[in-house]
PDB file of N, H, CA, C and O in Angstrom:
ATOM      1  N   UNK A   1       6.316  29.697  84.226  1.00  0.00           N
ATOM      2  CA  UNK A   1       6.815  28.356  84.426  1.00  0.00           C
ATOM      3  C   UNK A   1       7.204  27.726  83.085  1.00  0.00           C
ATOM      4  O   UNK A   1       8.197  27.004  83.167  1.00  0.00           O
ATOM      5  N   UNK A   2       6.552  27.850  81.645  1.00  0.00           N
ATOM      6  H   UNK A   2       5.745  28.436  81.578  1.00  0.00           H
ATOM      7  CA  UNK A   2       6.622  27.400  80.745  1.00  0.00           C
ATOM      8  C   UNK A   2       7.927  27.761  80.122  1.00  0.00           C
ATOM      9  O   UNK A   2       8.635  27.095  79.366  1.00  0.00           O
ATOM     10  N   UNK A   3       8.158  29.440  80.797  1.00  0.00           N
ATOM     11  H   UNK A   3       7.583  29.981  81.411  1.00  0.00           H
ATOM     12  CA  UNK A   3       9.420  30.546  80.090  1.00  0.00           C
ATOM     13  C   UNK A   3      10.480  29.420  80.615  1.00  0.00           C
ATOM     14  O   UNK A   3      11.408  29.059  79.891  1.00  0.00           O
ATOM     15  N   UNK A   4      10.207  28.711  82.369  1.00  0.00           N
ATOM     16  H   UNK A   4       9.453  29.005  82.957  1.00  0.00           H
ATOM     17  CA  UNK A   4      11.622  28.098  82.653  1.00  0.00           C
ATOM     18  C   UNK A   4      11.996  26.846  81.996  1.00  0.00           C
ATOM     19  O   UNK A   4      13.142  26.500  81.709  1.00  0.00           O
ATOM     20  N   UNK A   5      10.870  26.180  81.781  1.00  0.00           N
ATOM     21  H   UNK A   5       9.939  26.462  82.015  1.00  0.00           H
ATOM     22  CA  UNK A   5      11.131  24.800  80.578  1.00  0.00           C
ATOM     23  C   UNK A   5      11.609  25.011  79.677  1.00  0.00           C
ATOM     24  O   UNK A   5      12.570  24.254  79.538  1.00  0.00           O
ATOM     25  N   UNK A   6      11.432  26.036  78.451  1.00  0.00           N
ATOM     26  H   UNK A   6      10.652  26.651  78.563  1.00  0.00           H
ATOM     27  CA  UNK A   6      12.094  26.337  77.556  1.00  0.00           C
ATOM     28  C   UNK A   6      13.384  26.959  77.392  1.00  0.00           C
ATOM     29  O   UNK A   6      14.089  27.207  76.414  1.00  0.00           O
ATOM     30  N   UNK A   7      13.541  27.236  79.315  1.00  0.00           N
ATOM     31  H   UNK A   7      12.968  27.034  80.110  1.00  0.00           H
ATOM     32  CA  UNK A   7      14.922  28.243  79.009  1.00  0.00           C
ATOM     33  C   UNK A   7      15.947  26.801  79.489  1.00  0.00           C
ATOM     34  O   UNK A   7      17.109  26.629  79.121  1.00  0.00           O
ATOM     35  N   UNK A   8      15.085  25.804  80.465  1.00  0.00           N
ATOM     36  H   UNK A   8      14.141  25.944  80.764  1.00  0.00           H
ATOM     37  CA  UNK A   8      16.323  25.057  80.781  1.00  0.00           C
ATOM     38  C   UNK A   8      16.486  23.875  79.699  1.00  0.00           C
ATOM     39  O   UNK A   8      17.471  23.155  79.864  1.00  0.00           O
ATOM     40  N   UNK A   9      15.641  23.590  78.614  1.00  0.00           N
ATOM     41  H   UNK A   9      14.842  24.175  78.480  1.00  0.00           H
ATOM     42  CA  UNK A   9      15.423  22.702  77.615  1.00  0.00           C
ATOM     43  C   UNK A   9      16.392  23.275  76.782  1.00  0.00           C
ATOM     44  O   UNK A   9      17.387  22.654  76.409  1.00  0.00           O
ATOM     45  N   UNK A  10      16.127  24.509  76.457  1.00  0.00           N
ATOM     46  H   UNK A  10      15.319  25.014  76.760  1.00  0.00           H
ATOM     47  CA  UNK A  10      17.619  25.235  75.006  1.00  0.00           C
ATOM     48  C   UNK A  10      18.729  25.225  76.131  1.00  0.00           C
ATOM     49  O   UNK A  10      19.746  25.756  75.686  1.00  0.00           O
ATOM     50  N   UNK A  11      18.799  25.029  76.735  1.00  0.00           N
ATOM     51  H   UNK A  11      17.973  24.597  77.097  1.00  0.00           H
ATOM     52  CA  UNK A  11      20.540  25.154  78.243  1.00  0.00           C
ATOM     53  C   UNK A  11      21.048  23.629  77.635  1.00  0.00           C
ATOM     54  O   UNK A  11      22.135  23.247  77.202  1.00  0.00           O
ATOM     55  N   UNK A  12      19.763  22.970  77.812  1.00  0.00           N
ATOM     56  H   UNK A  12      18.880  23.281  78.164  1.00  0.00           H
ATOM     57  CA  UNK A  12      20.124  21.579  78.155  1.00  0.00           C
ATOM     58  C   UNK A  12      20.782  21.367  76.548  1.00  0.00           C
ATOM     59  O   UNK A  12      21.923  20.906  76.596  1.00  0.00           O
ATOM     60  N   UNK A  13      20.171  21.666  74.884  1.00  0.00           N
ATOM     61  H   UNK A  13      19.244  22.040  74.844  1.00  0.00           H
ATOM     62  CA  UNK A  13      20.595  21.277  73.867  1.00  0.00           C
ATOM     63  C   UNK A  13      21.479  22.098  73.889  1.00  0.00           C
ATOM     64  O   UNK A  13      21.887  22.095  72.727  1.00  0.00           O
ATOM     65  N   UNK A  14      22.208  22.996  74.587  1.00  0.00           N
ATOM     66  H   UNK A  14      21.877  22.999  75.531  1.00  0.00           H
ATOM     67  CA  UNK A  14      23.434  23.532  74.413  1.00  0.00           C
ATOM     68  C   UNK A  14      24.569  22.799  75.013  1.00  0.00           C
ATOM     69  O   UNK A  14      25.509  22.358  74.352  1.00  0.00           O
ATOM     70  N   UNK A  15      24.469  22.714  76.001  1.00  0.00           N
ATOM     71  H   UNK A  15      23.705  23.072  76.537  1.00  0.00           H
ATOM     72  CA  UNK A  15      25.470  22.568  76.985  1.00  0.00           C
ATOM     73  C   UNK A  15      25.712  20.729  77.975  1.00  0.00           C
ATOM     74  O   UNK A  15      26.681  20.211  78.530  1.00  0.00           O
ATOM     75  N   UNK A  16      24.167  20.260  77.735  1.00  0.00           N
ATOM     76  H   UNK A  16      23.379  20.680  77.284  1.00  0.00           H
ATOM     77  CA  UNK A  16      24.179  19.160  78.104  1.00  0.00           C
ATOM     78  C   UNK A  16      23.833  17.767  77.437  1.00  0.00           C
ATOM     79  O   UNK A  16      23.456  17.635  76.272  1.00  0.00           O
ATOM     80  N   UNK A  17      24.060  16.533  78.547  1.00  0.00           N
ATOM     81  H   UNK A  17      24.367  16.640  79.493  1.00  0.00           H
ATOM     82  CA  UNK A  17      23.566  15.452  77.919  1.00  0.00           C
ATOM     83  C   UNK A  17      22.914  15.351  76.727  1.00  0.00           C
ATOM     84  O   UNK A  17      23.400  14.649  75.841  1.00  0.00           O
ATOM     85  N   UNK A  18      21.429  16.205  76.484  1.00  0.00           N
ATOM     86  H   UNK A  18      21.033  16.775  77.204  1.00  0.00           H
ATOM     87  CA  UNK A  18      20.412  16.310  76.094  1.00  0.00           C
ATOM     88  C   UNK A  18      20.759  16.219  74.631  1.00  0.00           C
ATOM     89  O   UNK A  18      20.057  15.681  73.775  1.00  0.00           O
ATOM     90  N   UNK A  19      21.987  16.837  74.430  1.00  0.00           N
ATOM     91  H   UNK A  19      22.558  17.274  75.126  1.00  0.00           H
ATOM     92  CA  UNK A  19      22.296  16.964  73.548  1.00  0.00           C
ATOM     93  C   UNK A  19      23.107  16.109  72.109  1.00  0.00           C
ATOM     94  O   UNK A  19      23.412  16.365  70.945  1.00  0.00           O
ATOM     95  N   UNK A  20      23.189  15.022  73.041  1.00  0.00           N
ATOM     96  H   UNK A  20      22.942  14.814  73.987  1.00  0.00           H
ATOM     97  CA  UNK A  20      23.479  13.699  72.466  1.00  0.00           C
ATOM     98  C   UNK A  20      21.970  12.730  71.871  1.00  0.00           C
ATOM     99  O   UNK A  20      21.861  11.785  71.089  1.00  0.00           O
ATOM    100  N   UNK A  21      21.173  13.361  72.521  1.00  0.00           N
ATOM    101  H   UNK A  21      21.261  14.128  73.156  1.00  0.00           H
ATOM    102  CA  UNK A  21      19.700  12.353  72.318  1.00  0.00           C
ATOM    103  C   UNK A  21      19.191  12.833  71.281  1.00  0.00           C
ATOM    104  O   UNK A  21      19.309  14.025  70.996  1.00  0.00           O
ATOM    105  N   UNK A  22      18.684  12.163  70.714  1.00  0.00           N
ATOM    106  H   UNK A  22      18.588  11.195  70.946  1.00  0.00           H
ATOM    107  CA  UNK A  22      17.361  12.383  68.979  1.00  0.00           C
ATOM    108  C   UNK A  22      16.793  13.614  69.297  1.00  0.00           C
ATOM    109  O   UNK A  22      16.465  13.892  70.450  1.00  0.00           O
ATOM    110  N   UNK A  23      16.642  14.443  68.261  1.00  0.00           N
ATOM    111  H   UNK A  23      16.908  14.217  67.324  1.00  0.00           H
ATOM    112  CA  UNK A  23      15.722  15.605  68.812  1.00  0.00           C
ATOM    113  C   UNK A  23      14.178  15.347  69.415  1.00  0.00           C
ATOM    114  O   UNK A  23      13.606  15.950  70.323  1.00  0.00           O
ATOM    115  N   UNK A  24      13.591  13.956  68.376  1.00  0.00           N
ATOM    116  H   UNK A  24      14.055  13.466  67.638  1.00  0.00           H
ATOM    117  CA  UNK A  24      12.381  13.474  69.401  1.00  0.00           C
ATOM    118  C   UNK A  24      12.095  12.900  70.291  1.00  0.00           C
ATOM    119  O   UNK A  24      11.008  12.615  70.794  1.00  0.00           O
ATOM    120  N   UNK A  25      13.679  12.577  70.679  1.00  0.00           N
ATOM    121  H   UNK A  25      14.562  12.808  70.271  1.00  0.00           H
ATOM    122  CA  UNK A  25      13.521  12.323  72.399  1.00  0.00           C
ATOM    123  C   UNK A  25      13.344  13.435  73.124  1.00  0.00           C
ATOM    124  O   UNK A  25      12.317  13.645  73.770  1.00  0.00           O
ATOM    125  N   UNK A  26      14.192  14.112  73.077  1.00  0.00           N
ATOM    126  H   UNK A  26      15.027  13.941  72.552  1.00  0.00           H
ATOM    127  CA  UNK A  26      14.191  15.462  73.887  1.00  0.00           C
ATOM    128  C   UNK A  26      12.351  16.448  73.387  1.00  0.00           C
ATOM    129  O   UNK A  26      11.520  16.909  74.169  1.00  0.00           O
ATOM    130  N   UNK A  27      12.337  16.440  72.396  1.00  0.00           N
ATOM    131  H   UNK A  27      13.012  16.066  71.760  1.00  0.00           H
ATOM    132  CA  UNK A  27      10.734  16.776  72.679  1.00  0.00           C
ATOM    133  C   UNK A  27       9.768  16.047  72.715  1.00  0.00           C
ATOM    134  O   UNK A  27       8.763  16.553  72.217  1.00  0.00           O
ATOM    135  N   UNK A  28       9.621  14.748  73.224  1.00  0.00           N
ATOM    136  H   UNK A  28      10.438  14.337  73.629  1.00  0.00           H
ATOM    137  CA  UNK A  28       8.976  14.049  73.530  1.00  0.00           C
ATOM    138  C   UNK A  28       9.030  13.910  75.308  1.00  0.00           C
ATOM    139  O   UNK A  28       8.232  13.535  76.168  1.00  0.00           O
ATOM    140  N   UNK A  29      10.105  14.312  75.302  1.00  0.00           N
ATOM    141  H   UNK A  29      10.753  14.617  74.604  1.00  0.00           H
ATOM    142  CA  UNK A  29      10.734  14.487  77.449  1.00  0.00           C
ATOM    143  C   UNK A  29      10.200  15.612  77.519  1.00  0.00           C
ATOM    144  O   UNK A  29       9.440  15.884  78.449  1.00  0.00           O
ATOM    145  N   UNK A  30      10.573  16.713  76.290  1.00  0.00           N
ATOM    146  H   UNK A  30      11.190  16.492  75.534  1.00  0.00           H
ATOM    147  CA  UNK A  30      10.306  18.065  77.276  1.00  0.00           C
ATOM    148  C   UNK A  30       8.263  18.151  77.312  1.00  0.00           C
ATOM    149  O   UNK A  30       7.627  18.408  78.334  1.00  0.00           O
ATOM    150  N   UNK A  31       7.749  17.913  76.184  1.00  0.00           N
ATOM    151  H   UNK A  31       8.266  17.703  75.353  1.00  0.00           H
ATOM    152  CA  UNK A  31       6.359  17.491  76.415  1.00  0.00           C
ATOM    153  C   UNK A  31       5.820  16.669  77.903  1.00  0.00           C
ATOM    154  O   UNK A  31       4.991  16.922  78.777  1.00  0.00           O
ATOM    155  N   UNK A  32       6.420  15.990  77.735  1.00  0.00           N
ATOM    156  H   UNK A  32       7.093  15.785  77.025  1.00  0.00           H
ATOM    157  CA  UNK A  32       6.003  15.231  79.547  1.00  0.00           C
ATOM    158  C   UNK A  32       6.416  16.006  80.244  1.00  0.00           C
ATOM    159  O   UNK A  32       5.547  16.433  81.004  1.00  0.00           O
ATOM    160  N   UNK A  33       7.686  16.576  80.424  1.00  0.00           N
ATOM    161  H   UNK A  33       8.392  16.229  79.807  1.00  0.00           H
ATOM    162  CA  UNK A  33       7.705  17.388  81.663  1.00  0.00           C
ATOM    163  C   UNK A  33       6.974  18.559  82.035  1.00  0.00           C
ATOM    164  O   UNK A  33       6.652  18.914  83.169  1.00  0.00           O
ATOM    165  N   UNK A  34       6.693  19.262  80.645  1.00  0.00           N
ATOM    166  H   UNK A  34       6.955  18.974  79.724  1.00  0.00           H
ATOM    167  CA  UNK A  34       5.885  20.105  80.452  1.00  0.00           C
ATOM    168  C   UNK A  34       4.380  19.907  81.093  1.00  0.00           C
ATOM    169  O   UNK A  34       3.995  20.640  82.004  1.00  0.00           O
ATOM    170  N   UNK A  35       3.606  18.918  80.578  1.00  0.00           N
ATOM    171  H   UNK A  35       3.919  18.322  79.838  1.00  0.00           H
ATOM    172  CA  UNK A  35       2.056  18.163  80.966  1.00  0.00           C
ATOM    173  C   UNK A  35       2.527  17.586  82.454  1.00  0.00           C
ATOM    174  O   UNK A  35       1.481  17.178  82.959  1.00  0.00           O
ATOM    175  N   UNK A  36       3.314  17.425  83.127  1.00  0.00           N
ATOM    176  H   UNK A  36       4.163  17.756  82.716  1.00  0.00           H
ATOM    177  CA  UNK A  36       3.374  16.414  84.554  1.00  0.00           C
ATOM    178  C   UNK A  36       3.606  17.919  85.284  1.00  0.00           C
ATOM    179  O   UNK A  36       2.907  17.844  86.295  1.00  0.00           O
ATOM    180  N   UNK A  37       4.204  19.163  85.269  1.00  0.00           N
ATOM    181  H   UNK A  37       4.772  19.224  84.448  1.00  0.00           H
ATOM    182  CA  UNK A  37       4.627  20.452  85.361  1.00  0.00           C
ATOM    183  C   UNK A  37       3.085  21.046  85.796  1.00  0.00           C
ATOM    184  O   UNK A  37       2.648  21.199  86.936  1.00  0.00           O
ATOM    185  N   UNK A  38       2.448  21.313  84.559  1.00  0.00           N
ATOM    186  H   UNK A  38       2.804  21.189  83.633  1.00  0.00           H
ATOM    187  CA  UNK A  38       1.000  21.811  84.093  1.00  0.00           C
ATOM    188  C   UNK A  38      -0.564  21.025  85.325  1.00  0.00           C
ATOM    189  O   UNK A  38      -1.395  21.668  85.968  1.00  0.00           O
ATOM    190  N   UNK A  39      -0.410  19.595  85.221  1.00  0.00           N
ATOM    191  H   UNK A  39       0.265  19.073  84.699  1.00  0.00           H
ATOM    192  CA  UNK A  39      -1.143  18.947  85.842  1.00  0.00           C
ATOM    193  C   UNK A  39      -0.641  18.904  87.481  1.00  0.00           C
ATOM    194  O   UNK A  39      -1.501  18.501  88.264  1.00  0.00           O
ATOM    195  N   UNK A  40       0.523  19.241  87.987  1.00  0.00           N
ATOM    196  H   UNK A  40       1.222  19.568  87.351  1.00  0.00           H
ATOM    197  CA  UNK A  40       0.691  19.837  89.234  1.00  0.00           C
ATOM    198  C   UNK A  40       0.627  21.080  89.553  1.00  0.00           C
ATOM    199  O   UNK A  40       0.575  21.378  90.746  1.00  0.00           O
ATOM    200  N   UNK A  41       0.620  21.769  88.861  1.00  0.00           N
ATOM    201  H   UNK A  41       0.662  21.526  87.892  1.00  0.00           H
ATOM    202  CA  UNK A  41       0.090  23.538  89.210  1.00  0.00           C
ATOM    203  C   UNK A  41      -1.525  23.240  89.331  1.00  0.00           C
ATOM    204  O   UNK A  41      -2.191  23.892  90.136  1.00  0.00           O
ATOM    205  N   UNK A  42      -1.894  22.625  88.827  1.00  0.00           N
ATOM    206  H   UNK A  42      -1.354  22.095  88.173  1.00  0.00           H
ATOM    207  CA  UNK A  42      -3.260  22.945  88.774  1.00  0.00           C
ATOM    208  C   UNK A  42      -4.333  22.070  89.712  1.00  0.00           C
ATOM    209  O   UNK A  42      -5.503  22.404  89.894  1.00  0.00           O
ATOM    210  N   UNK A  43      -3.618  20.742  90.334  1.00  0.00           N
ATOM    211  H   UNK A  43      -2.667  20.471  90.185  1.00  0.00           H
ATOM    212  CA  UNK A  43      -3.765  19.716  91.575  1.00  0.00           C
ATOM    213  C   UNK A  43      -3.261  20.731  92.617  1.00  0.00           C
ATOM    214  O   UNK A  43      -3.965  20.742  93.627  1.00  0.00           O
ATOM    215  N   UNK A  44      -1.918  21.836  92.635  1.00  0.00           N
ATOM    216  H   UNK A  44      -1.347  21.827  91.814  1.00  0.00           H
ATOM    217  CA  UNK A  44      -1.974  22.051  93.472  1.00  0.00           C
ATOM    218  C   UNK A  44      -3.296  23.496  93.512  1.00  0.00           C
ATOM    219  O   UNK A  44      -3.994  23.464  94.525  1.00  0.00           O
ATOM    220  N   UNK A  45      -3.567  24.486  92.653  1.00  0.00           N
ATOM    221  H   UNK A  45      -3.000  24.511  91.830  1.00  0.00           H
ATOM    222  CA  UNK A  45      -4.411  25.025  92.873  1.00  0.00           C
ATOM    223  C   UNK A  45      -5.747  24.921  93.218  1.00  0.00           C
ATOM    224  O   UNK A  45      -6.382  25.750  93.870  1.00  0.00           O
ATOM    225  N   UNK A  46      -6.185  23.794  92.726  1.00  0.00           N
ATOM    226  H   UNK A  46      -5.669  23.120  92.196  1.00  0.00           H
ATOM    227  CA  UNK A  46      -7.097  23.176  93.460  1.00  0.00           C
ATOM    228  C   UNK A  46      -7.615  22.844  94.392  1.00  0.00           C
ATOM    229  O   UNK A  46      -8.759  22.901  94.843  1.00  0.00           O
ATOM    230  N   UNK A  47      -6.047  22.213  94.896  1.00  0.00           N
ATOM    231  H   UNK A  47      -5.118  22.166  94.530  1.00  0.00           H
ATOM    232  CA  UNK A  47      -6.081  21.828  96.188  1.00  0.00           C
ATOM    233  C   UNK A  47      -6.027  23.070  97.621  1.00  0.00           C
ATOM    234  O   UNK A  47      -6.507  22.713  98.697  1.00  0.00           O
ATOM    235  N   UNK A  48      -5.566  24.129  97.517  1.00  0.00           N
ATOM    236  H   UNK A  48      -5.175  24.420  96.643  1.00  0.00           H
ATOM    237  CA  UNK A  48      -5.719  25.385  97.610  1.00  0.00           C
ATOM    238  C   UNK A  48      -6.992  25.910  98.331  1.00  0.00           C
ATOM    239  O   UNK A  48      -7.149  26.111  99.535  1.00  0.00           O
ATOM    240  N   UNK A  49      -7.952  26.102  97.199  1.00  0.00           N
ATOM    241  H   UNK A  49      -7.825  25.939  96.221  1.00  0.00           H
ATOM    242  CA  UNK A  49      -9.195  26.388  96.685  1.00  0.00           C
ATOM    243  C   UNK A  49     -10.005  25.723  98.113  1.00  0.00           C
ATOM    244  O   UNK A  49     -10.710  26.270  98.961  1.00  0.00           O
ATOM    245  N   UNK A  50      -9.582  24.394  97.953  1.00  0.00           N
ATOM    246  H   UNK A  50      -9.010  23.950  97.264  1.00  0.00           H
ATOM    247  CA  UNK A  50     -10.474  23.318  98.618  1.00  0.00           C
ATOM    248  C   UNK A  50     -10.126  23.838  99.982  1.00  0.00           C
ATOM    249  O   UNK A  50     -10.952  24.476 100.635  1.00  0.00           O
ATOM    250  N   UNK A  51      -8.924  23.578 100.423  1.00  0.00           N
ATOM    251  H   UNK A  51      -8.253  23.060  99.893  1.00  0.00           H
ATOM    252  CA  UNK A  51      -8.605  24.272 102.073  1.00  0.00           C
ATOM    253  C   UNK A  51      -9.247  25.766 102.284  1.00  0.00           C
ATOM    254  O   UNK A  51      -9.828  25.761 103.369  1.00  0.00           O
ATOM    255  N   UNK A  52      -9.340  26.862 101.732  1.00  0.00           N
ATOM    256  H   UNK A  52      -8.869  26.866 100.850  1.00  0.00           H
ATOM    257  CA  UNK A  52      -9.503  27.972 102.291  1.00  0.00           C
ATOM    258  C   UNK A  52     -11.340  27.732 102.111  1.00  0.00           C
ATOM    259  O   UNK A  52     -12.134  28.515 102.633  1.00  0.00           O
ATOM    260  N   UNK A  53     -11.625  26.949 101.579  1.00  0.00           N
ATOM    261  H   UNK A  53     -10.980  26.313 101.155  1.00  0.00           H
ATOM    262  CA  UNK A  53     -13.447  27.710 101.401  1.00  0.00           C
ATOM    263  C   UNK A  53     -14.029  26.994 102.274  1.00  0.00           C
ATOM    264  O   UNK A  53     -15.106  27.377 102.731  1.00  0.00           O
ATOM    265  N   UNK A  54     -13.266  25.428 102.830  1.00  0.00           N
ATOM    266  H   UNK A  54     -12.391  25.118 102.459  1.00  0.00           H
ATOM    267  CA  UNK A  54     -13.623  24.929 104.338  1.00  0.00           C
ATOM    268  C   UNK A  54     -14.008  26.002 105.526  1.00  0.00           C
ATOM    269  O   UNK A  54     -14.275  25.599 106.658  1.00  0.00           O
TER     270      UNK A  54
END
């Protein structure tokens, strides 16, 4: 999942918008998306966990 952030983050300073913005915007976005990314894999594994051991 991390490989696809970084592959669509260098897409994005190539080819897009992104590429007009401060570089510490864009790694300051890709950090959040990254941690909001991270903290839903792991709410959803959790959540997972919790249904099957019912």
């Amino acid at each position: 999942m991390l490989f696809l952030v970084a592959a669509l983050l260098l897409l994005g300073l190539m080819l897009g918008t992104v590429a007009h913005a401060p570089l510490s915007f864009t790694l300051v976005a890709a950090t959040v998306i990254g941690v909001w990314l991270a903290v839903f894999a792991v709410r959803e594994r959790h959540g997972r966990r919790r249904e099957t051991s019912s």
